[in-house]
C-alpha positions, 0 to 999 in steps of 0.5 A, a space after each residue: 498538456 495530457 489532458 484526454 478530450 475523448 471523454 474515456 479516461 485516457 488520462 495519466 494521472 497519479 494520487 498518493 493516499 496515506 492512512 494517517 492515523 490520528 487520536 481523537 475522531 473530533 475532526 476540530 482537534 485532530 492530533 496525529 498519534 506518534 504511536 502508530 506508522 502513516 501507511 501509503 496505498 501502494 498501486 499494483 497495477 503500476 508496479 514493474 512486472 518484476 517486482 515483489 509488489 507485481 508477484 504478491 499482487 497477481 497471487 492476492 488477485 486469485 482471493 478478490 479482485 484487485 480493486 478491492 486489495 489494499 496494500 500499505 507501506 509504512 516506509 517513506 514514499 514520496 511519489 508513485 514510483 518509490 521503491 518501498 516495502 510491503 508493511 499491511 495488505 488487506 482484503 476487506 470483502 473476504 475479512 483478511 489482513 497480513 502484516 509483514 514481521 521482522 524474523 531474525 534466523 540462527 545466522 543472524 539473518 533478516 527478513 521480514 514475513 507476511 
């Protein structure tokens, strides 16, 4: 029903990349391992232009270009338009990467921090 005839990529389309991480490279005995968080590749371009993702996405653009930014949720998302927070950007081309921490204040306030 959307499918684009003119050859130009006008199509909407959607994918959900997740980072699983695994415990052995043996592509016959791949156990996924608990340890460590799956990640989901967040897409700045679709995020609403207000959003936390939005602003931290034109901010990294000014490192590299935003196709070569990637930024990760480790939290539940099941479609590409889930609310979810920012856990890991990396920026490979320029061997930078950010994780969020949990900073709990004097008030008992809590954030999390790149």
């Amino acid at each position: 029903e959307d499918s684009d005839e003119s050859g130009f990529c006008n199509s909407n389309a959607e994918a959900l990349v997740q980072r699983v991480p695994v415990l052995d490279t043996d592509p016959e005995n791949e156990e996924i391992d608990g340890n460590r968080p799956i990640l989901t590749l967040l897409n700045i371009l679709t995020a609403p232009p207000s959003s936390l993702l939005k602003r931290v996405g034109m901010l990294l653009s000014r490192l590299d270009n935003l196709s070569n930014v990637l930024v990760w949720s480790s939290g539940q998302v099941d479609t590409a338009h889930d609310a979810c927070s920012i856990d890991v950007i990396e920026l490979p081309r320029v061997n930078l990467s950010f994780k969020s921490r949990r900073v709990e204040s004097m008030g008992g306030k809590v954030e999390y921090r790149l």
